[in-house]
C-alpha positions as CSV (number, residue, x, y, z in Angstrom):
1,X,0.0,0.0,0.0
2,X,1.0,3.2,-0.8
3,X,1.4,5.9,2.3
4,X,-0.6,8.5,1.1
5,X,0.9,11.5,3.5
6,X,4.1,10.8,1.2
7,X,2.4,11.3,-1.9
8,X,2.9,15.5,-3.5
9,X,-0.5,16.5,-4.7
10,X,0.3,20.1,-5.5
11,X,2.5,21.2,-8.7
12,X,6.3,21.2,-7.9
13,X,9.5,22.0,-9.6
14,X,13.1,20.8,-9.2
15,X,16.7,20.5,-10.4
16,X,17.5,17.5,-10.3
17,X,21.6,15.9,-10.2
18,X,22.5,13.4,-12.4
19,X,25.1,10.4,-12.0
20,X,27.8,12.4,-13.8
21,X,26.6,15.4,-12.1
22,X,24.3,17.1,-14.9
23,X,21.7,19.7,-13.4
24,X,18.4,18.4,-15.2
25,X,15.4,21.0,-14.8
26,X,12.2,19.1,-13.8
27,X,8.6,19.7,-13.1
28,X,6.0,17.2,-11.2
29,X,1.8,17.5,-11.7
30,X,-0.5,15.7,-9.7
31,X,-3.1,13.5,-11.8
32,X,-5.8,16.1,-11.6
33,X,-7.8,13.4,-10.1
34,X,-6.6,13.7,-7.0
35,X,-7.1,10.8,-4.2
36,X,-10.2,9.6,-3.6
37,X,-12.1,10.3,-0.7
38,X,-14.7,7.6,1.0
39,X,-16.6,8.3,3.6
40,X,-14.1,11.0,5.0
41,X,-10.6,9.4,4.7
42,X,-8.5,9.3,1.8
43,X,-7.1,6.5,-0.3
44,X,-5.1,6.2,-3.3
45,X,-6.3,5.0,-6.6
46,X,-4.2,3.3,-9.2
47,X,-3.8,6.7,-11.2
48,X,-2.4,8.4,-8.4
49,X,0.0,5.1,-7.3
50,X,1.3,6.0,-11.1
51,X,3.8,8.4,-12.0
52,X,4.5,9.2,-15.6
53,X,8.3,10.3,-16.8
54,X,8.1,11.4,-20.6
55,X,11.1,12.0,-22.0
56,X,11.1,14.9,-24.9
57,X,12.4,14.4,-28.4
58,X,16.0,15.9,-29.4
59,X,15.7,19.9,-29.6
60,X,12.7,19.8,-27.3
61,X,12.5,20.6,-23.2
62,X,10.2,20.8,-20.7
63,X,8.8,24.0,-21.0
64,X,7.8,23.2,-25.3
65,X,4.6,23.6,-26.0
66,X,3.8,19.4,-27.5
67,X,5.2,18.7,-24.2
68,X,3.4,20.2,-22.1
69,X,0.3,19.0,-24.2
70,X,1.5,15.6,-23.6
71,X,2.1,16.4,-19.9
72,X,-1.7,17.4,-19.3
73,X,-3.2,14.8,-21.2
74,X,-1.5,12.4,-19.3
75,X,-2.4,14.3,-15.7
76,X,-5.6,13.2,-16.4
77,X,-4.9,9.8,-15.5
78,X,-1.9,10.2,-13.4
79,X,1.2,12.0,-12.3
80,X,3.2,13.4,-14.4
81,X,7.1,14.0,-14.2
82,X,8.6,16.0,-17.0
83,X,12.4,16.9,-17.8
84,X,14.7,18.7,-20.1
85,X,17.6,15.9,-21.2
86,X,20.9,17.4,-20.8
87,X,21.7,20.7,-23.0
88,X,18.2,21.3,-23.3
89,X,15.7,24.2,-22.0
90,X,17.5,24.7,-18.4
91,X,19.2,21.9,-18.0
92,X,23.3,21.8,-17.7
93,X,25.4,20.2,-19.5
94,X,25.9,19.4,-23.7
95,X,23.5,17.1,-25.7
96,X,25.0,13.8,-26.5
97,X,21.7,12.6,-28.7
98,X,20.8,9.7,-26.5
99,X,23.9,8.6,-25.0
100,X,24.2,9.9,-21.4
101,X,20.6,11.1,-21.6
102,X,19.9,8.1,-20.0
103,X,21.4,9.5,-16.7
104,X,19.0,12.2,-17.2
105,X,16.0,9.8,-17.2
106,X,17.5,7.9,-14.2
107,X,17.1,11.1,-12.3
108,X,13.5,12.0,-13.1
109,X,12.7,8.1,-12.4
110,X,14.2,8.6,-9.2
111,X,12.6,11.4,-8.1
112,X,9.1,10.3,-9.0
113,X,9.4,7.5,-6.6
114,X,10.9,10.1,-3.6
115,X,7.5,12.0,-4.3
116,X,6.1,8.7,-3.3
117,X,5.0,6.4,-6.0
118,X,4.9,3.3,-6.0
119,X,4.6,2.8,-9.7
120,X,6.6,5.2,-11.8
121,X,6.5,4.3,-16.1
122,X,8.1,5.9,-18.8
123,X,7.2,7.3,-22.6
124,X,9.3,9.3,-24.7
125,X,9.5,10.4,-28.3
126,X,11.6,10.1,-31.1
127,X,15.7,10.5,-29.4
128,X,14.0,10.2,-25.9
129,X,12.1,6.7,-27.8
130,X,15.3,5.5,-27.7
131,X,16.5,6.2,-24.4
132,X,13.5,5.2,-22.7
133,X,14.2,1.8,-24.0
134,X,18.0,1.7,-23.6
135,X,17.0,3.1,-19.8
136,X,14.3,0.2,-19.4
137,X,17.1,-2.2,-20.2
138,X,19.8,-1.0,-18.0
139,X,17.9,-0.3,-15.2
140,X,15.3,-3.5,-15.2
141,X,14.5,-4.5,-12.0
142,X,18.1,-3.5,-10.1
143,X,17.8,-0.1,-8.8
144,X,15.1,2.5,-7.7
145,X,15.6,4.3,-11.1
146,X,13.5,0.9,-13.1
147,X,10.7,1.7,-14.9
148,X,7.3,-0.3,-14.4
149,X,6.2,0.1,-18.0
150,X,7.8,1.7,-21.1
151,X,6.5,3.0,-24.2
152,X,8.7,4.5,-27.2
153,X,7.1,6.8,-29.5
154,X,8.8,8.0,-33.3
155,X,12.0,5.8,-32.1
156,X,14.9,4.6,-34.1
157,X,15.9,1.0,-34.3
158,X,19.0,1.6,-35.2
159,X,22.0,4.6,-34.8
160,X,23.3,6.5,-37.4
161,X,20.2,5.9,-39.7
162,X,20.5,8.8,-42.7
163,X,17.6,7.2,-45.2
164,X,15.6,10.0,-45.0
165,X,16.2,13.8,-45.8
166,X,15.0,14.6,-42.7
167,X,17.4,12.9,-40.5
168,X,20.3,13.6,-43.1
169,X,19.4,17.4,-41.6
170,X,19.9,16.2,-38.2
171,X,23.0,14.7,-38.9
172,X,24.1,18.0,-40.1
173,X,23.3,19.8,-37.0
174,X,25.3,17.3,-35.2
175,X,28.1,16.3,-36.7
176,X,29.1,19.7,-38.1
177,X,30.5,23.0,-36.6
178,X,28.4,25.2,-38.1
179,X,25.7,22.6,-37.9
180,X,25.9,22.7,-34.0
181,X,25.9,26.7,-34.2
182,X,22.2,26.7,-35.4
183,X,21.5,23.9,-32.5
184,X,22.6,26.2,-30.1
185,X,21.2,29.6,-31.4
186,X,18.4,28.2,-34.1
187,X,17.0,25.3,-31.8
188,X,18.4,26.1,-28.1
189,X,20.1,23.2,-28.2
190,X,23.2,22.7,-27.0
191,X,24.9,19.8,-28.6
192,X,28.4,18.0,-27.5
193,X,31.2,17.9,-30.3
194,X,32.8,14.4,-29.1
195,X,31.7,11.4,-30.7
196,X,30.5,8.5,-29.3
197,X,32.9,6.4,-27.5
198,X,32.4,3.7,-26.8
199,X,28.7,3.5,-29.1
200,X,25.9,2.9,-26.7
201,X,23.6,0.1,-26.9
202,X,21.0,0.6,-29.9
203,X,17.4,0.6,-29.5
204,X,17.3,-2.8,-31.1
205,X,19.9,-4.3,-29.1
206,X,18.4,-3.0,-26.5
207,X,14.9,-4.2,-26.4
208,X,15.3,-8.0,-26.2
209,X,16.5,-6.9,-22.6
210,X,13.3,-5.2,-21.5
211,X,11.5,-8.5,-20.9
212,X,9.5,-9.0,-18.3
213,X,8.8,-5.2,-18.6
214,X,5.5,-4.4,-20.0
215,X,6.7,-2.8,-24.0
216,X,4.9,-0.4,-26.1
217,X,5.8,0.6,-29.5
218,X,3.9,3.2,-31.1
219,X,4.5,4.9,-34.5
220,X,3.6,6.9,-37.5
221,X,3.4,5.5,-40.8
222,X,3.8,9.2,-42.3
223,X,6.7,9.4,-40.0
224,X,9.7,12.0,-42.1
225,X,12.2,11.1,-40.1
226,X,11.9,6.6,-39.2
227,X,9.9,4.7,-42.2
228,X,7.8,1.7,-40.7
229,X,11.2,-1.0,-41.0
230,X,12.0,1.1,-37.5
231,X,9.3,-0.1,-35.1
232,X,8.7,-3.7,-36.9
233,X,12.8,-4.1,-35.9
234,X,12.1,-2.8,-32.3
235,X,8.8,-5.3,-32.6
236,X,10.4,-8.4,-33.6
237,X,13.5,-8.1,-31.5
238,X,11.1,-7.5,-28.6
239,X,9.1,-11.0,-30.0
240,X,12.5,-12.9,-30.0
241,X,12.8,-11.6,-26.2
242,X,9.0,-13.8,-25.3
243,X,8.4,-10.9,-23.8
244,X,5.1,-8.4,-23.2
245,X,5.1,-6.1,-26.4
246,X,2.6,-4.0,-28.3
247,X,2.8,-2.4,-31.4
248,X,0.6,0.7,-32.8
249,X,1.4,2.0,-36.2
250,X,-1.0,4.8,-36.0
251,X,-2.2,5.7,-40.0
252,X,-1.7,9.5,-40.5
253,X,0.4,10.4,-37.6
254,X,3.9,12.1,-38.3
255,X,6.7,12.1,-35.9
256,X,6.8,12.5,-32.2
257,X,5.1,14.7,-29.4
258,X,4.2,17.2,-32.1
259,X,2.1,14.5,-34.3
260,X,0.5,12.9,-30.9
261,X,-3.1,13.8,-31.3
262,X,-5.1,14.3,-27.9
263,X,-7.1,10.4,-29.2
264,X,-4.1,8.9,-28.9
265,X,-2.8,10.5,-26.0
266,X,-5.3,9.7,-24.3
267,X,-4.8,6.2,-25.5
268,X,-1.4,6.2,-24.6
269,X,-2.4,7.4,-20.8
270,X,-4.8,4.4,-21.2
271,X,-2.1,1.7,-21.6
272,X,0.6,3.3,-19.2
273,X,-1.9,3.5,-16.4
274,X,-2.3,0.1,-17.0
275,X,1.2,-1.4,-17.8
């Protein structure tokens, strides 16, 4: 049972420290349910046990309008916990595209359960897709930073994909120095010039280690950035796993938080309510 006096019911903000010592910015809402109240004493229902973490897609933060969307859809069914990765908004530190980000994730994990849930799941979109589900494999089941329930949205399989002219452009921004002048003054984004080393686990490596975690895949098949290959990859190396996976290919939807239509969201709430 969950002790409700530990349980934050107003609206709260926080910098949060990372592992490597990366000051995240963070804000916590209270599902706008509230507890429920029989016959004069509280209790706790399974929405308010739940704590949602959504991780943002790369050049996004906290304070962006799709993710605060995303943010109060999602309060309607539970908390929600929501972050700007590293060299994003007003967080610290230098983008590194999904690498360390996951760091960043452990943190806003972490502090969902201090706030005192019991149940604390994560979503993201697009480069938080994939640390979501690099974080739900690292983490499973060993520290208080594990995830109950994970969902990727827009996510690549794979790293270094450049099949589409969309990502070819986001390649540019990162790998170039003039490229990483417009992510810093274009797109307040402040990306780190080292690469990788070593490469991080992909997506698709990463999901056969999820299992027994509850898995949901969800993606666009107008997305311009990941064709469809994307989440069937993430879907059948999640199926080679045995473990619990869904896939949604929504039909119209585009890519990440900004493409999430308030239908699905709510959807989405749905299923992580649920695990």
């Amino acid at each position: 049972m969950v002790d409700v006096s530990s349980i934050t019911y107003g609206p709260r903000r926080a910098t949060l420290t990372t592992d490597d010592g990366v000051r995240i910015e963070a804000v916590y809402e209270p599902c706008a349910a509230g507890p429920v109240r029989t016959a004069g004493t509280e209790s706790v229902t399974d929405s308010a046990r739940t704590a949602i973490v959504v991780a943002h897609g790369f050049t996004g933060s906290a304070q962006r309008p799709a993710v605060r969307r995303v943010a109060g859809a999602f309060a309607q069914r539970a908390a929600v916990v929501t972050f700007s990765f590293r060299g994003h908004g007003g967080s610290g530190g230098r983008s590194t595209v999904g690498d360390r980000e996951v760091l960043d994730l452990s943190a806003a994990v972490r502090w969902a359960r201090e706030l005192g849930h019991e149940r604390v799941v994560t979503v993201g979109f697009s480069m938080g897709g994939s640390v979501v589900l690099r974080h739900a494999a690292l983490e499973r089941g060993r520290t208080e930073a594990h995830t109950d329930a994970v969902c990727a949205v827009s996510a690549p399989a794979r790293w270094y994909y450049r099949g589409t002219p969309s990502m070819r452009r986001v390649h540019w921004v990162i790998t170039r120095p003039v490229g990483r002048l417009v992510g810093r003054y274009g797109l307040r984004t402040r990306i780190h010039h080292q690469d990788w080393d070593p490469v991080p686990l992909s997506p698709v490596e990463a999901v056969p280690l999820i299992a027994p975690t509850p898995l949901l895949i969800v993606h666009g098949d107008r997305d311009p950035y990941f064709p469809v290959d994307h989440p069937r990859m993430l879907a059948a190396a999640a199926a080679s796993a045995g473990g619990p996976a869904e896939l949604w290919l929504e039909r119209g939807m585009g890519h990440a938080e900004n493409a999430a239509g308030g239908e699905l969201l709510d959807r989405l709430g749905g299923w992580l309510v649920r695990g």
